[in-house]
N, C-alpha and C positions, 0 to 999 in steps of 0.2 A: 523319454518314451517308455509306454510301462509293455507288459507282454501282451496285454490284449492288440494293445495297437502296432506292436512290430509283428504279429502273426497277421493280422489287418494287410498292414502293409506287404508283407510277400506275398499271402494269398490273391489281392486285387494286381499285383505285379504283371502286364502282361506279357512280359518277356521269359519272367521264369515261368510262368503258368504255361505257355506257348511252349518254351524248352522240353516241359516236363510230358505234354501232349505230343510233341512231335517224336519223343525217345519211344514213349509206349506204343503211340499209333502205329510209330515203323517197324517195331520189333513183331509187334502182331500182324501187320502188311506182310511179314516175309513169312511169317508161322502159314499164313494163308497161305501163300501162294507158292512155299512148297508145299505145303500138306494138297492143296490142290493139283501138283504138279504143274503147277504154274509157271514155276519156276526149278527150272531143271538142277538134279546134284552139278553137272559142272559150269553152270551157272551160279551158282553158288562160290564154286574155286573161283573161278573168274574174279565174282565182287571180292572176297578176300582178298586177291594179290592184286585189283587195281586198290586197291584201299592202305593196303601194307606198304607197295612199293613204288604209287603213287601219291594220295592223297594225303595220308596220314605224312609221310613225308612232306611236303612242298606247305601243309599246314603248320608244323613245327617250324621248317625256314621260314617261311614268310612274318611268322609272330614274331620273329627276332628283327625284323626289318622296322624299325620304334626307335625314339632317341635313346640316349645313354642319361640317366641323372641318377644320382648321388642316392635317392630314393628307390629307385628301382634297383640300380645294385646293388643297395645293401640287403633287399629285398632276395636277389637272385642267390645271394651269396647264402641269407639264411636257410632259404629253400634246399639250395644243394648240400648242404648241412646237415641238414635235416633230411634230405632224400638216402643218405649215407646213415645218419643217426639211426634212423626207425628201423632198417631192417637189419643192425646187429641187434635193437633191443629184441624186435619180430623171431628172431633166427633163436634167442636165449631162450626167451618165453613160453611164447607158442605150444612148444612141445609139453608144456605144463599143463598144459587142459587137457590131454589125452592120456593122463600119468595109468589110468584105468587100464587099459589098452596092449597089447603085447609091442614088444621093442618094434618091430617094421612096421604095426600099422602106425604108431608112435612117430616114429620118422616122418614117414610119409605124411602124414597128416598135418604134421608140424611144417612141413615145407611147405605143404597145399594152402595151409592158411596164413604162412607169410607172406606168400606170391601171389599179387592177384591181377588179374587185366587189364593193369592201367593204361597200356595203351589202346587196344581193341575197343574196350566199353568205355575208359575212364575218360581219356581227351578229348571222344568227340562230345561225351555232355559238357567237360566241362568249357568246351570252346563255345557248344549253342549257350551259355549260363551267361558265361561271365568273360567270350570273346578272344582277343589276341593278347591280352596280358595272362589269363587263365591257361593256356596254351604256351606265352612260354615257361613259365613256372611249372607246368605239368610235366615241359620237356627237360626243363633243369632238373626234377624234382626224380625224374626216369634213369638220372645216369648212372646212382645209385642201386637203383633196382634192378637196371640191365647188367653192372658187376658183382652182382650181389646170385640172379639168375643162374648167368653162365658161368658161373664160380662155383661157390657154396652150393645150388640147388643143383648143379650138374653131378657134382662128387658124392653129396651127401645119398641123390636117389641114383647112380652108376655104381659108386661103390668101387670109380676110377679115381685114376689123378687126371686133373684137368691139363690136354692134351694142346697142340699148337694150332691144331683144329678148330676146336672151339672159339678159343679166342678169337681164331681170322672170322671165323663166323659172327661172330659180337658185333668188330668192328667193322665189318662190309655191309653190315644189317644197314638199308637204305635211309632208314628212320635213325639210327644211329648216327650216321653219316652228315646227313641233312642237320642234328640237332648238333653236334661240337662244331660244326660248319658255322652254321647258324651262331650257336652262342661265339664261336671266337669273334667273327664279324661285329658282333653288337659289341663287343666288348673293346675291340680297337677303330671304333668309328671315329673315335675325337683323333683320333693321332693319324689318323690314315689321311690320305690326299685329300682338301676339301675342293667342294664346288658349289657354285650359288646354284639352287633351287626351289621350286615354290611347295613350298607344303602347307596342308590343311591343320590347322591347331585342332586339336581332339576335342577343346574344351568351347573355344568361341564356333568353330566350323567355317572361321575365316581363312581366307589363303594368303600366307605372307612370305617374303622370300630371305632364306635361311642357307647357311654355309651347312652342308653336309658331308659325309664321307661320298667319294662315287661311288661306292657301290650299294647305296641305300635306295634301291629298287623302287621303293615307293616315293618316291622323290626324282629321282634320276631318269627312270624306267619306268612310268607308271602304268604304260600299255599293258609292258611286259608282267610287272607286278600283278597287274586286273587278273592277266592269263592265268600266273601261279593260285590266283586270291581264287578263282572260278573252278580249279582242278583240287583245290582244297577243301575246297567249301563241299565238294564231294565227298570227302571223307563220316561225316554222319550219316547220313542217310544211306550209304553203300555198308556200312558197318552195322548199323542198327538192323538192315534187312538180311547181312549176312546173319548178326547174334537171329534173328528169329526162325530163318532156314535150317540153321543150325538144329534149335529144338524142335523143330518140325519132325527131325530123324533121331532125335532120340526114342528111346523107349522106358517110358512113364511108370508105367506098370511098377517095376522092380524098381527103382529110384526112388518113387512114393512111398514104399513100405520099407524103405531102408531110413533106419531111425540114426544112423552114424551119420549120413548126408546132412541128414539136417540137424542135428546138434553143430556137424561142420560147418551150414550154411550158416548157423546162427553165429558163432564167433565169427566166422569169415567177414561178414555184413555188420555185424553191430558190436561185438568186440572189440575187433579191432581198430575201426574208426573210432569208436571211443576213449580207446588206449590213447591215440592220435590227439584226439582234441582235448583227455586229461596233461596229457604232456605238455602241450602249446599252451593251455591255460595257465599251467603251473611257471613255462619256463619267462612266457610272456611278463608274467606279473612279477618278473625276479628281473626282467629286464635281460636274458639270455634268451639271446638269437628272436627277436618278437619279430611278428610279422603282421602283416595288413588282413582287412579280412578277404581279399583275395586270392592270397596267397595261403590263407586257412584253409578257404574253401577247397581250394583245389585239392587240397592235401588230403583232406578229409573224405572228399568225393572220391580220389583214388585210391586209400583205404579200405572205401566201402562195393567194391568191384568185387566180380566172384571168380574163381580160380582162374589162373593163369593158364590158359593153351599149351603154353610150353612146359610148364611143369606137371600138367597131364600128360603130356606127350611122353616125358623123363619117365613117368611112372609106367604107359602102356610099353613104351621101348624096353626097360628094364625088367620089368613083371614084378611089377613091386606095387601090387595091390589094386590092380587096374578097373577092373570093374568096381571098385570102390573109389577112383578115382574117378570112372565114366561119372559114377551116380553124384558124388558131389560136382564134376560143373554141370549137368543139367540142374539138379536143386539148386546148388549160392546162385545161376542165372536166373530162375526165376526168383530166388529170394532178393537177388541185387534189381532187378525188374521194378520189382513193388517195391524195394526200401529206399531208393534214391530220391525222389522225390522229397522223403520225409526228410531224408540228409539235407535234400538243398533248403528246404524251409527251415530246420537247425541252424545249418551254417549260415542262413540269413540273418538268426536272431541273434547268432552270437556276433554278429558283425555290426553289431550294434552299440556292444559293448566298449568303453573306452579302451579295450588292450588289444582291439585288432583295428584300431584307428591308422 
């Protein structure tokens, strides 16, 4: 297949097309309808923590609730691999495109654009893209990121040593919780107690009856499973109208004319994803750690996220460059806004290629 025709092919796609329509239309839905007061600042709070401590959770379990084969775990294994790989290469780096710059903004800056919001922005596209395999590889690909977070980016913008604090915080993080929950589960299904139940083949859509672990929900429990799969499914569209409430209260003005945001936005958004998919190209075709291309995609798309909440947060707590902090996540938002789309039709063509087979 040559390029005209795999650009063909994703643009007539109507599942990515529809993805990529439902991520903008809601982020501008919630831009409305706070800017209208439509929707109130703690309506706003609201969607955030049912999103955090509900949904985005119970969407990470449930994607783990899938058979175990030999292909997906090797699959899992290179993900988490690589979710650990990239953000020491991130953490080295990074601070090299700022070398202009005085040592704090330096810092700061370098941590802003290794941290970005993979969970917030990153998992619910990539769950509407490319579903429950996309979601768990996003969630494997997080754990990484999440020790990398409240480690490294704690110490480096506190300027503490990372406290007992912290850590309980990491690991009680509900989404945290749900996703080693999750992954252990999937990972001891064959060895755990079996029972006959009927499940649907992913591939034919027939229903045939299969020895599974008991506690594989969607097989076992599949009321129960519906409930989780219905509270999860919430997670996009409560997220996407939170990111757009969000920039409804920032302030534009001064953000716009600041030219460091957006040289930030630019590496943030297309740097560093492309770091990401120089790597996987290179290690793929060496045959270290190669992956499928949905487990590319994912990677890539979470790459291409704009600053991380939390390490804006490090920077306003600390005072370590804050309002230069505000102004890049309003810019890499809307710069990650407009450039995903382009990412997902990338990552479609490269999926094309024989080394993310």
């Amino acid at each position: 297949m040559n390029i005209a025709d795999s650009i063909q092919k994703v643009v007539t796609n109507a599942s990515i097309i529809g993805a990529i329509v439902a991520t903008i239309g809601t982020i501008l839905l919630g831009y409305w309808l706070r800017k209208t007061d439509r929707l109130k600042d703690g309506a706003v709070k609201t969607l955030t923590t049912v999103t955090m401590t509900i949904a985005l959770p119970l969407l990470a379990f449930t994607s783990f609730m899938a058979p175990l084969n030999q292909k997906t775990l090797n699959q899992g294994m290179s993900v988490l691999i690589w979710g650990i790989l990239i953000y020491i290469i991130l953490i080295i780096t990074m601070p090299l495109l700022y070398v202009k710059y005085d040592k704090d903004q330096r810092d700061v800056l370098g941590v802003l654009t290794a941290f970005g919001s993979t969970t917030f922005f990153g998992m619910p596209i990539v769950g509407a893209v490319y579903g429950a395999k996309g979601i768990m590889y996003s969630s494997i690909f997080n754990i990484g990121y999440r020790i990398f977070l409240y480690s490294y980016a704690y110490i480096k913008m506190s300027g503490q040593q990372l406290k007992g604090e912290h850590i309980k915080k990491m690991f009680l993080n509900p989404i945290v919780i749900a996703t080693f929950l999750g992954l252990i589960l999937w990972l001891c299904q064959n060895a755990a107690p079996q029972v006959t139940a009927t499940v649907t083949n992913a591939t034919t859509g027939k229903a045939v009856a299969q020895h599974v672990a008991f506690y594989r929900l969607d097989a076992t429990l599949p009321w129960l499973n519906s409930w989780f799969k219905t509270l999860s499914s919430l997670a996009s569209p409560l997220a996407w109208l939170a990111i757009g409430a969000n920039l409804a209260q920032m302030s534009f003005g001064e953000a716009l004319k600041n030219k460091t945001a957006w040289y930030y936005s630019f590496n943030k958004v297309v740097i560093v994803p492309v770091v990401m998919i120089v790597l996987l190209v290179v290690t793929s075709a060496a045959g270290i750690l190669p992956v499928d291309h949905i487990a590319l995609a994912t990677m890539v798309i979470m790459m291409a996220t704009p600053v991380a909440t939390v390490a804006v947060n490090y920077a306003m707590a600390f005072n370590r460059q804050s309002l230069m902090a505000s102004n890049t996540s309003l810019i890499s938002t809307i710069f990650a806004t407009v450039a995903i789309p382009f990412w997902i039709i990338i990552v479609q063509l490269l999926g094309d290629l024989s080394l993310f087979k």
